[in-house]
C-alpha positions in Angstrom: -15.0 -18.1 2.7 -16.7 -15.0 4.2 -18.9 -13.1 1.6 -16.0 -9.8 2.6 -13.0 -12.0 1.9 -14.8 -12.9 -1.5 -15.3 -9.7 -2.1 -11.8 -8.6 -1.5 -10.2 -11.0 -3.7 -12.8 -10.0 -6.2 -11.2 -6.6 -6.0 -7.7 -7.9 -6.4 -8.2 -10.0 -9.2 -9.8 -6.7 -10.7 -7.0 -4.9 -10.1 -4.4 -7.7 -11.6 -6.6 -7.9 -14.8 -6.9 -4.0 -15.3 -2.9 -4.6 -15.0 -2.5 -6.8 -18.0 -5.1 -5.7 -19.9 -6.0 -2.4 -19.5 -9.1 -0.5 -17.8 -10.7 0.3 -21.3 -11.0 -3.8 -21.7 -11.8 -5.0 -18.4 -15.6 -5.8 -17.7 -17.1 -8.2 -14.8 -17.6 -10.9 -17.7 -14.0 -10.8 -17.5 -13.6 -11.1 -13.9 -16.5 -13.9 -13.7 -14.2 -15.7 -16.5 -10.4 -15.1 -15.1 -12.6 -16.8 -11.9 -14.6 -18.9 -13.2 -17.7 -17.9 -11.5 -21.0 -17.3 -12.9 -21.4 -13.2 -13.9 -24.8 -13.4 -11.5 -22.4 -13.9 -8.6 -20.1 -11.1 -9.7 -23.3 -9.3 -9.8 -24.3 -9.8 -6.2 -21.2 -7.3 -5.3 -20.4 -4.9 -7.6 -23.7 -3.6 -10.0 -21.0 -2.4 -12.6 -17.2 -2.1 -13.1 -17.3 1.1 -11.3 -18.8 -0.3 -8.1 -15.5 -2.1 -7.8 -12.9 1.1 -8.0 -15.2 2.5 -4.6 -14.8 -1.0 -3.2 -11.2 -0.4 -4.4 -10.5 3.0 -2.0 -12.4 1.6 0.8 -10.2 -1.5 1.2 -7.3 0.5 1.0 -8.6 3.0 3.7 -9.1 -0.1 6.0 -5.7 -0.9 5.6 -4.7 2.7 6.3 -7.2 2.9 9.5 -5.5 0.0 11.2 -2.1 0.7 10.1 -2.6 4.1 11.2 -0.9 5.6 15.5 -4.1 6.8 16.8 -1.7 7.2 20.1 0.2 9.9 18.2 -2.1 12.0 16.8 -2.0 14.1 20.0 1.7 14.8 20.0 1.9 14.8 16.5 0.9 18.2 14.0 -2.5 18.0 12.2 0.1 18.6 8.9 2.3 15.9 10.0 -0.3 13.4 10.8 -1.9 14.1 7.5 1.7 13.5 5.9 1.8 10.1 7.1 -2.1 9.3 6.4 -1.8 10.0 2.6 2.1 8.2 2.4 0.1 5.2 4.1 -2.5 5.4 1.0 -0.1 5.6 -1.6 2.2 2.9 -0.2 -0.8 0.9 -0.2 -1.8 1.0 -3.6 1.9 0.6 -4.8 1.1 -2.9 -6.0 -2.2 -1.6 -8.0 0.0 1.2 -9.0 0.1 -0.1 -13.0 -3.5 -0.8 -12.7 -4.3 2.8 -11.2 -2.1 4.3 -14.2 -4.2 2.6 -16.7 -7.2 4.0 -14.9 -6.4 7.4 -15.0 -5.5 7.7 -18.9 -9.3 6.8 -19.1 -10.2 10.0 -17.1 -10.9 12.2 -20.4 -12.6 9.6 -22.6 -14.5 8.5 -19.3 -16.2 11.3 -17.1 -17.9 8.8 -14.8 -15.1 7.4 -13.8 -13.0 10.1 -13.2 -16.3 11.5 -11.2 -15.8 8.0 -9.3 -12.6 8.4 -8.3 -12.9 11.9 -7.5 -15.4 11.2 -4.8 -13.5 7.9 -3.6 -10.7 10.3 -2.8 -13.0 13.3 -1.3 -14.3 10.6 1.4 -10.9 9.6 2.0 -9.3 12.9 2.4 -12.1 14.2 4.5 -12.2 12.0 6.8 -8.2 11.9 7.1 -9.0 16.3 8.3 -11.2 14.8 10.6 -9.2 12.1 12.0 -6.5 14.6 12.7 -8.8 17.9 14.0 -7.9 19.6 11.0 -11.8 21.2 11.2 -12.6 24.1 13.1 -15.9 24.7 12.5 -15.1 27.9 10.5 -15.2 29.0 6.8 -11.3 27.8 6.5 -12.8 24.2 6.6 -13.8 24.7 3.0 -10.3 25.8 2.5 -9.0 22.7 4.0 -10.7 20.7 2.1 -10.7 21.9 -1.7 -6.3 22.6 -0.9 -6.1 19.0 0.3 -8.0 17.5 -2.9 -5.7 19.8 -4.6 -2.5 18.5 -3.3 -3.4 14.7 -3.1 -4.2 14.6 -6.8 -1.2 16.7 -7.7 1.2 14.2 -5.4 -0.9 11.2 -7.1 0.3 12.2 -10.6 4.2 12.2 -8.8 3.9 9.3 -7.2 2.5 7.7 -10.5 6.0 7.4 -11.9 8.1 7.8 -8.9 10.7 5.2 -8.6 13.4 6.3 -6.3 14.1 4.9 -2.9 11.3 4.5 -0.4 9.1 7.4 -2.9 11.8 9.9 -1.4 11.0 12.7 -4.8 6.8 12.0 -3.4 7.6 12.7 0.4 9.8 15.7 -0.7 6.9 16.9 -2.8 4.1 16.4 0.0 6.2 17.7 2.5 6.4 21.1 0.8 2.7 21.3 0.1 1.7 20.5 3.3 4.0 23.5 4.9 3.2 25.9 2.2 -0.7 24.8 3.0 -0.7 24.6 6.7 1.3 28.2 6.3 -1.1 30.3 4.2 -4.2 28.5 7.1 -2.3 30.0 9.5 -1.9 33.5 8.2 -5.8 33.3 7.4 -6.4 32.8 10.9 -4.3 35.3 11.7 -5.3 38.4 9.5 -9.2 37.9 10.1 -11.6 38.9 13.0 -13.3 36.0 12.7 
């Protein structure tokens, strides 16, 4: 097995303890004994239980790259091309959704990993304006950026517990953000010289 695959299902199995038992329990010497390989091994791809929520986002912004229809993004709005990149993320972490829930009750009682996460999804998000040509090289980039975070971990905490059909109440919800965003860039643009 490639030393990626290994480290993939390292990051599953993770994710499937975290489930059962909680974040607050899990701990690599728990991963090295649910697969009974030495904790020296675990070692050589994640330095601490944190390492693996960043190998976490990345695998699921793999999944979203190659999912993703680079083909459309020219006939397609940056605000609707940035609808389907975050629906892609979410309906790819639906099976660690239990897992992620755990995670995020630990935010208060556990800065670093709420810092962790924080960034995971800062890396994500800005590369999903640049993918689309949200930036313009002009102070609304910042703008872009800090309303994005702000919406993503808003629609995260809906989509958390949101069990209707096909996350219909989490579109609805992103949907309106994105217009109400993508309407107050526009008037920015629109009332300054610059």
């Amino acid at each position: 097995m490639k030393s990626s695959d290994k480290k993939l299902n390292l990051v599953k199995s993770s994710f499937n303890i975290i489930e059962k038992s909680g974040w607050k329990s899990f701990s690599l010497q728990k991963l090295s004994y649910a697969e009974k390989i030495p904790i020296n091994e675990i070692k050589i791809f994640f330095k601490s239980e944190i390492t693996i929520l960043d190998e976490f986002s990345k695998m699921i912004d793999i999944k979203v790259e190659k999912s993703f229809d680079y083909e459309e993004l020219t006939n397609t709005s940056v605000k609707d091309n940035l609808f389907e990149l975050i629906m892609l993320r979410l309906e790819y972490m639906q099976p660690y959704r239990n897992a992620l829930k755990s995670i995020k009750s630990s935010f208060k009682s556990d800065p670093l990993v709420a810092k962790s996460v924080a960034k995971n999804v800062m890396n994500s998000l800005d590369f999903y304006l640049e993918l689309t040509n949200a930036f313009n090289d002009t102070f609304l980039d910042i703008f872009k950026k800090k309303s994005i975070f702000l919406i993503y971990s808003y629609i995260f905490m809906i989509w958390l517990e949101d069990d209707s059909d096909e996350l219909s109440k989490t579109m609805s919800e992103l949907d309106k953000l994105l217009t109400f965003s993508e309407k107050i860039a526009l008037d920015f643009k629109t009332y300054t010289p610059f």
